[in-house]
N, C-alpha and C positions, 0 to 999 in steps of 0.2 A: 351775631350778637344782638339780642333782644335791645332796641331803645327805648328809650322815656321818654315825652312830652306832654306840651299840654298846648291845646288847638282852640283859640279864641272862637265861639260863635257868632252869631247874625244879632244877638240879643249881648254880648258879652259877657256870658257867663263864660267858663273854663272847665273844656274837659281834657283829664287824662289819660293820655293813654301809653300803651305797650305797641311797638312793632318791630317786628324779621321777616325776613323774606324777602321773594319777589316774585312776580307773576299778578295774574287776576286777583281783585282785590276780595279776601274773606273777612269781616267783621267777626269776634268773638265775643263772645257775652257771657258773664261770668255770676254766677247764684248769688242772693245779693243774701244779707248783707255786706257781703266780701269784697274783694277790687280784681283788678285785671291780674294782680300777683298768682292768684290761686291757677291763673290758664297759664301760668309758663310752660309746664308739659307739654300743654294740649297746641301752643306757639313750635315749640319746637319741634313737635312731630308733624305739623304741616308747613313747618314755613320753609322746606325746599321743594313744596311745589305752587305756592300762592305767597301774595303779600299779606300774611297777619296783623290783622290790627285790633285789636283787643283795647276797647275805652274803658273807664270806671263809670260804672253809671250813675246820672246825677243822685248826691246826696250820701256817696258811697266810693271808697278811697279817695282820692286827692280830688275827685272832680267837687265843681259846686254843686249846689243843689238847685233843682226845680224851684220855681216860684211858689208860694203857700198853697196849697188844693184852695179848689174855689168851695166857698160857703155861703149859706143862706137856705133858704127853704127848696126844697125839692135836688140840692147838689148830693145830698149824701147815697140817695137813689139813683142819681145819675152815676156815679161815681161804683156804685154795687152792680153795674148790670153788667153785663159778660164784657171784658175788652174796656169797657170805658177808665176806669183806673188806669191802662197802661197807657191812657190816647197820650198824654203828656209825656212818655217815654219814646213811644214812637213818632213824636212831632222832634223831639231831641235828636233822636237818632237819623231822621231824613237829614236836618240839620247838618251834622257830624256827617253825615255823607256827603252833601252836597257843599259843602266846605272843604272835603279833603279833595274834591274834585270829580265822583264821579258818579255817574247816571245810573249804573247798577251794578249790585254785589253778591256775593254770597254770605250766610249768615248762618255760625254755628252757635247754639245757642246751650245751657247748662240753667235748668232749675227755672228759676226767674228767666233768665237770661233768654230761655226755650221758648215763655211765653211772648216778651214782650219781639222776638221772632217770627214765633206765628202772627200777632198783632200786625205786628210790621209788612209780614207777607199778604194776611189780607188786605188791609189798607191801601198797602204801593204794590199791587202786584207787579206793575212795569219796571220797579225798581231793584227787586228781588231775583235773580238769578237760578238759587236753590236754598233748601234749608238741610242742615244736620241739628239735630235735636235728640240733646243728653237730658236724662233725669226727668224724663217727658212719663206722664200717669194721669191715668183717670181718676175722678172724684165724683159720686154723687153728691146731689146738691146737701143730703143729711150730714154727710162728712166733712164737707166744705165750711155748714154754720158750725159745725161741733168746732174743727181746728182754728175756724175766727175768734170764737170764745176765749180760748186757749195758747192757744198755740205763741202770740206775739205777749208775752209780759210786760210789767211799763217797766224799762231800765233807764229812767231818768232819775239823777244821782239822788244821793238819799246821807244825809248827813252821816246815817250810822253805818255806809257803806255795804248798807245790804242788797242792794242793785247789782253790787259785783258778784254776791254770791249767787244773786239770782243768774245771772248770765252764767255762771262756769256751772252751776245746774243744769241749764238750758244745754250749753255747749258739749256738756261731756255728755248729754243723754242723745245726744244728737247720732252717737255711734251702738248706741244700743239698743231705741225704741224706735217705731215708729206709729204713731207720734210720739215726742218726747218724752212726753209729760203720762203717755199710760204706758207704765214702770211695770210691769206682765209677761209672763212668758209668751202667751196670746200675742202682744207685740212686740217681742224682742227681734233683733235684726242682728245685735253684736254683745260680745261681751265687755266686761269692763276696761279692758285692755286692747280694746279696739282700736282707739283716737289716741296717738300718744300725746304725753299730758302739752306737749309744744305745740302742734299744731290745734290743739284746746285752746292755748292760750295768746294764739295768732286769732284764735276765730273770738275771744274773747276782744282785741283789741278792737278790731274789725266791728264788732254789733258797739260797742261802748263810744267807737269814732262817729259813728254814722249817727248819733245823740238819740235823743228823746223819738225821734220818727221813722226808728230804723225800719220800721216794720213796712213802710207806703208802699216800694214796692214790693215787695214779700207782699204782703195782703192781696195786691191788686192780681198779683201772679198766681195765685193759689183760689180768688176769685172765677179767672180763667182754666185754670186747671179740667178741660173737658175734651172729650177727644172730638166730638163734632165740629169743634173747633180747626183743628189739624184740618180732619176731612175738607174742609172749605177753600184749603191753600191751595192756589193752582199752580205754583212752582214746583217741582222734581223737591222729596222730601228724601232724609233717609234716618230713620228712628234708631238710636242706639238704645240694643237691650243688654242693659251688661247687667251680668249677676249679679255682682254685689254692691248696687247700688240701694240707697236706704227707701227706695221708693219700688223696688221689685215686686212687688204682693201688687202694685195698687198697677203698675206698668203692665204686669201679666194679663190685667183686662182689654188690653189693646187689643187681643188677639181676637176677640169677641165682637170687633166691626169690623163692617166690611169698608176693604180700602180702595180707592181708584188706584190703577195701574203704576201711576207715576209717586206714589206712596211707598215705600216699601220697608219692611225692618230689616237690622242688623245685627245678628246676636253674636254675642262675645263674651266668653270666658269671665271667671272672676277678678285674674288677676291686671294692676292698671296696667301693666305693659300691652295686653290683650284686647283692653276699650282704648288705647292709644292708637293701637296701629286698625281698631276696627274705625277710628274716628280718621284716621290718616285715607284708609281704603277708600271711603266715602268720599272725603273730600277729591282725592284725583278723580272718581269717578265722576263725578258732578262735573269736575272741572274738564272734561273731555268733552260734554254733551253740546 
């Protein structure tokens, strides 16, 4: 059985989180704007062989949020350069680690969740044990300024309630562009019938909870979206390629660097039961090394 809590920090902020299991301890990180709810699957396909602990990260599900980004001149450059947006995700996360007790972890990461993983592994290599990284893709830097433009809408309320439309626009295009917003066959990914209209409107609550800023991390993660990045982690990595993920076209460029030894992909079928047990595979594997 999956628990719930919520684990006072060093600062007294309040994160939430999900765990099952037992064994070595694996952290789960879940695409943001969303919360640790969306990794139940991905808990309970690992969690009889590790302790799953899957947080909401700050500002998103029941966790609190980060303290305001720092402002003034020259922070917004600080803030845009590779990694730096996620430094305050990864100072949280050591946190959350070293509060639950222990010295080092494994870290499976999805979307956002991937990068502020990598972040992480750079940073604390000592702390880092392995990584699994879902929904991981390359971006040049052209692609990156186009979806900053774009890509985050302001969904802070609006009298005449048109923020909500804007969100189930955003939401439902989520299953059949990539990016959302160019409506093309050029980008199509899914059809209309893709997302049923419930898990649309889970992912609607989700962006509308996380308020006016849902975007901070989303931004900073999609910032970092570069594979040179990855390349730099010196922990045992393992990349899941699953087909029908909304980021497949930008993913398939992985293949086109060259990886050190201890890097390797995972490829797996379209269907989730097939990225479960390829996410499951990895996970014992790692945990054997």
């Amino acid at each position: 059985m999956t628990r719930c809590a919520y684990l006072e920090l060093a600062d007294g902020r309040q994160t939430h989180f999900r765990r099952a299991g037992k064994g070595e301890p694996l952290i789960l990180l879940h695409p943001s704007p969303l919360s640790s709810k969306w990794l139940e699957p991905v808990i309970e396909a690992v969690r009889g062989s590790v302790d799953a602990i899957a947080p909401d990260t700050p500002g998103y599900g029941a966790s609190d949020p980060l303290p305001e980004p720092e402002t003034g001149p020259g922070a917004a450059g600080r803030r845009g350069a590779f990694g730096q947006g996620l430094a305050a995700y990864v100072d949280w996360l050591l946190d959350f680690i070293r509060v639950l007790g222990f010295e080092r972890v494994g870290l499976y990461g999805s979307a956002t969740g991937a990068q502020i993983a990598v972040e992480f592994a750079r940073t604390h290599p000592n702390a880092t044990r392995f990584l699994v990284l879902d929904n991981l893709a390359h971006f040049t830097v052209a692609e990156r300024d186009r979806m900053l433009d774009r890509y985050f809408p302001d969904l802070a309320p609006h009298a005449d309630g048109s923020h909500l439309a804007t969100a189930w626009s955003m939401v439902t295009g989520f299953g059949q562009w990539f990016p959302w917003y160019e409506r093309n066959e050029e980008h199509r990914i899914g059809r209309p019938d893709s997302v049923p209209a419930e898990v649309s409107r889970r992912m609607v609550v989700d962006h509308l909870r996380a308020g006016s800023d849902y975007a901070r991390a989303y931004r900073a993660a999609l910032q970092s979206e570069d594979a040179s990045r990855v390349q730099a982690v010196e922990a045992p990595v393992r990349i899941i390629r699953w087909q029908r993920s909304i980021l497949r076209r930008y993913a398939d460029r992985l293949d086109g660097f060259d990886w050190p030894a201890h890097i390797r992909m995972v490829a797996c079928g379209p269907a989730t039961d097939e990225r479960l047990r390829a996410i499951r595979s990895a996970v014992r594997e790692l945990c054997r090394r």
